[in-house]
DOFILUM-244008 format. One line per 5 residues: number of its first residue (from 0); their letters; for each residue x, y, z of C-alpha. Coordinates in nm, 4 decimals, padded with zeros to 6 digits. Layout:
% residues N
NUM = A = X,Y,Z ~ ...
This chain:
% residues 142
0 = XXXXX = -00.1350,-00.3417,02.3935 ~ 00.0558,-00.0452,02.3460 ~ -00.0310,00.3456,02.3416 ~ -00.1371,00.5408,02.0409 ~ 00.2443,00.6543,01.9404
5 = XXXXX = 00.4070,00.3014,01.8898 ~ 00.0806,00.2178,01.7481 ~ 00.0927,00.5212,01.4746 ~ 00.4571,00.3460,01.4511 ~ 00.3481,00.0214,01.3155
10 = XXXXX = 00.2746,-00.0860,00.9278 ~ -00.1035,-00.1860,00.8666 ~ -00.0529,-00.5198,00.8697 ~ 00.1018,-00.4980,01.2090 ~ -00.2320,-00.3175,01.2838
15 = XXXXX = -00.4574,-00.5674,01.1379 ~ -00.3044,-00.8743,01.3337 ~ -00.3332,-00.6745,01.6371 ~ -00.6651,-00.5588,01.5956 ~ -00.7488,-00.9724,01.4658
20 = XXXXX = -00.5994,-01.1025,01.8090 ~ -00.8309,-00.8448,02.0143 ~ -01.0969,-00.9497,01.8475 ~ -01.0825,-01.2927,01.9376 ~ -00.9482,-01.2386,02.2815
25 = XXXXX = -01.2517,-01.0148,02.3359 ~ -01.4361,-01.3106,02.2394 ~ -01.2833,-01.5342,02.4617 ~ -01.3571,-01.2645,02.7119 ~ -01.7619,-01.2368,02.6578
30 = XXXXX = -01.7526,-01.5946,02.6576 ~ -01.5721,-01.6698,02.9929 ~ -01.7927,-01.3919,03.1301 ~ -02.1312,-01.5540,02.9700 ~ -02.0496,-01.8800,03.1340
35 = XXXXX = -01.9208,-01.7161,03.5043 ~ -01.5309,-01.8240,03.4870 ~ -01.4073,-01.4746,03.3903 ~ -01.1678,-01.3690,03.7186 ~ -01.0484,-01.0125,03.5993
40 = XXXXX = -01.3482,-00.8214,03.4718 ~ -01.1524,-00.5297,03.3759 ~ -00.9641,-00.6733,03.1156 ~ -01.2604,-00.6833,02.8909 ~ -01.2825,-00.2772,02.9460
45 = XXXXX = -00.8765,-00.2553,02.8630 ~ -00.9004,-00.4646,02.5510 ~ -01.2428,-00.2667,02.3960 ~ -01.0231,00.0466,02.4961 ~ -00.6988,-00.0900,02.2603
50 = XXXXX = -00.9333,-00.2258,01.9852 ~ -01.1024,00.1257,01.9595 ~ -00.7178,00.2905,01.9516 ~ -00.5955,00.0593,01.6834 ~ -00.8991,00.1145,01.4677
55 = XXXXX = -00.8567,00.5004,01.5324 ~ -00.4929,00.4671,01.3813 ~ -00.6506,00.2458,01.1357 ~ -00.8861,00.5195,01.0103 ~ -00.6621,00.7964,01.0224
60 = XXXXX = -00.4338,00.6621,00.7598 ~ -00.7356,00.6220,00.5518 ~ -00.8588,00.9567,00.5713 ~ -00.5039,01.1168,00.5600 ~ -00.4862,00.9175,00.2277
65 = XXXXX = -00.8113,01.0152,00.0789 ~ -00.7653,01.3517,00.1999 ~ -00.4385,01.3869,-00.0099 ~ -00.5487,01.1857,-00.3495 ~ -00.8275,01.4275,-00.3486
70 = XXXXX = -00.6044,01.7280,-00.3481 ~ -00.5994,01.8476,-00.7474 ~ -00.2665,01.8366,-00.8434 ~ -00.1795,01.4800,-00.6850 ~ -00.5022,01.4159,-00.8625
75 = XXXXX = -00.4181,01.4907,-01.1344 ~ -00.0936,01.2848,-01.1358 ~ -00.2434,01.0008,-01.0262 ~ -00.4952,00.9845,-01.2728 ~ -00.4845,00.7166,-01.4455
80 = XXXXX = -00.2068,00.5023,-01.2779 ~ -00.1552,00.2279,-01.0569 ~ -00.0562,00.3727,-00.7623 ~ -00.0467,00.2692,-00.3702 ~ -00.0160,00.5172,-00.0531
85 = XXXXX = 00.1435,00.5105,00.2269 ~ 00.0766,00.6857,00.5560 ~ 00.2751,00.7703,00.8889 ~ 00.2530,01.0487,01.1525 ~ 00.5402,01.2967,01.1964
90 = XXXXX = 00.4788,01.4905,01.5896 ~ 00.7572,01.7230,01.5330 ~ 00.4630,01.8550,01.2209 ~ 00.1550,01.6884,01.4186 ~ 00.0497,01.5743,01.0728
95 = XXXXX = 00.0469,01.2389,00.8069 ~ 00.3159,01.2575,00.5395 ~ 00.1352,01.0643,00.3147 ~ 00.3530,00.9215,00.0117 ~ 00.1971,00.8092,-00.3268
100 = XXXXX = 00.4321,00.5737,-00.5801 ~ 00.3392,00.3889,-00.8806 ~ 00.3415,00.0125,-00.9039 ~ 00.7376,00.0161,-00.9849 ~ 00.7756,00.1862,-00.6274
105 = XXXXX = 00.8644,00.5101,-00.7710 ~ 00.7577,00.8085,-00.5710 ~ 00.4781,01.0316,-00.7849 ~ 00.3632,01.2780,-00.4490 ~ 00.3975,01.3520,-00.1565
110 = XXXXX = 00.1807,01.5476,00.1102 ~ 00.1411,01.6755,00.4567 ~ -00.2087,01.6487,00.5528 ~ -00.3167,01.7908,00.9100 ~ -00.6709,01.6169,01.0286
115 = XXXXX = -00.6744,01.8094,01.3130 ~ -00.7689,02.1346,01.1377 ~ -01.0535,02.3238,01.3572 ~ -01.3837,02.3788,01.2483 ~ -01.5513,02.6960,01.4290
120 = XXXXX = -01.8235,02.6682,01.2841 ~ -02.1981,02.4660,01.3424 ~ -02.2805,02.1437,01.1377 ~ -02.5895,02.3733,00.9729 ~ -02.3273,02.6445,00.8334
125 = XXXXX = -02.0307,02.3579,00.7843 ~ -02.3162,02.1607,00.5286 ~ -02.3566,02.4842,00.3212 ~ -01.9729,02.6038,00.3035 ~ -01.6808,02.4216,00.1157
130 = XXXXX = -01.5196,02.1285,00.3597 ~ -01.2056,02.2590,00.5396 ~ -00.8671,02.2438,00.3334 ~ -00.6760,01.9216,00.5279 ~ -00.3830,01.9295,00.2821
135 = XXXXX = -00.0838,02.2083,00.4082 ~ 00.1534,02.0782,00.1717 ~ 00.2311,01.8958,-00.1258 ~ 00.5081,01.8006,-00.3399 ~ 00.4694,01.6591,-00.7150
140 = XX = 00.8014,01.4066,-00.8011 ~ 00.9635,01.4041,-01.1218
């Protein structure tokens, strides 16, 4: 498998077949190990390790996503429409440019959403205050 930058690189689907092949492989794995012909014992260590990485990427575009629709003005745009997302990391920004178009595949939004942002404070006092602002940016179409 790859590291986590060509991985943020490829499209979901790309994602899904890979994480679909480790799967079974890992399969294969637990069951040449259950029945004493597995040779390289590490390998099962190196594919958990690239199955946790692609689901990471996985769930990063979703919450990049969510974390933009929810933003009031795209909100407000979107409301209403068929619409679809799309997510990919820029590093020169360290953030997801997250792009919304309708079902004709014109673009409605766009945002830069940072899910890095640092929280300095304890889960008690993070419960009672307002959850962190993950949008920087936006940009309404049209």
């Amino acid at each position: 498998m790859a590291e986590i930058v060509t991985l943020r690189e490829k499209s979901d689907n790309e994602l899904r077949e890979l994480l679909e092949e480790g799967m079974e492989e890992m399969f294969n794995l637990r069951f040449q190990r259950a029945s004493g012909q597995l040779k390289d014992t590490s390998r099962v260590r190196k594919i958990r390790r690239d199955l946790a990485q692609v689901k990471t990427v996985l769930r990063e575009r979703e919450r990049a996503i969510a974390a933009a629709s929810q933003e009031p003005a795209i909100a407000a745009v979107l409301d209403g429409k068929q619409w679809a997302a799309a997510a990919r990391f820029e590093y020169e920004e360290t953030a997801w440019r997250v792009t919304f178009e309708d079902g004709s595949g014109n673009e409605l939004a766009t945002a830069q959403v940072n899910l890095n942002k640092r929280q300095d404070y304890s889960r008690r006092d993070r419960r009672e205050l307002a959850p962190p602002e993950l949008v920087r940016s936006y940009e309404i179409a049209g």
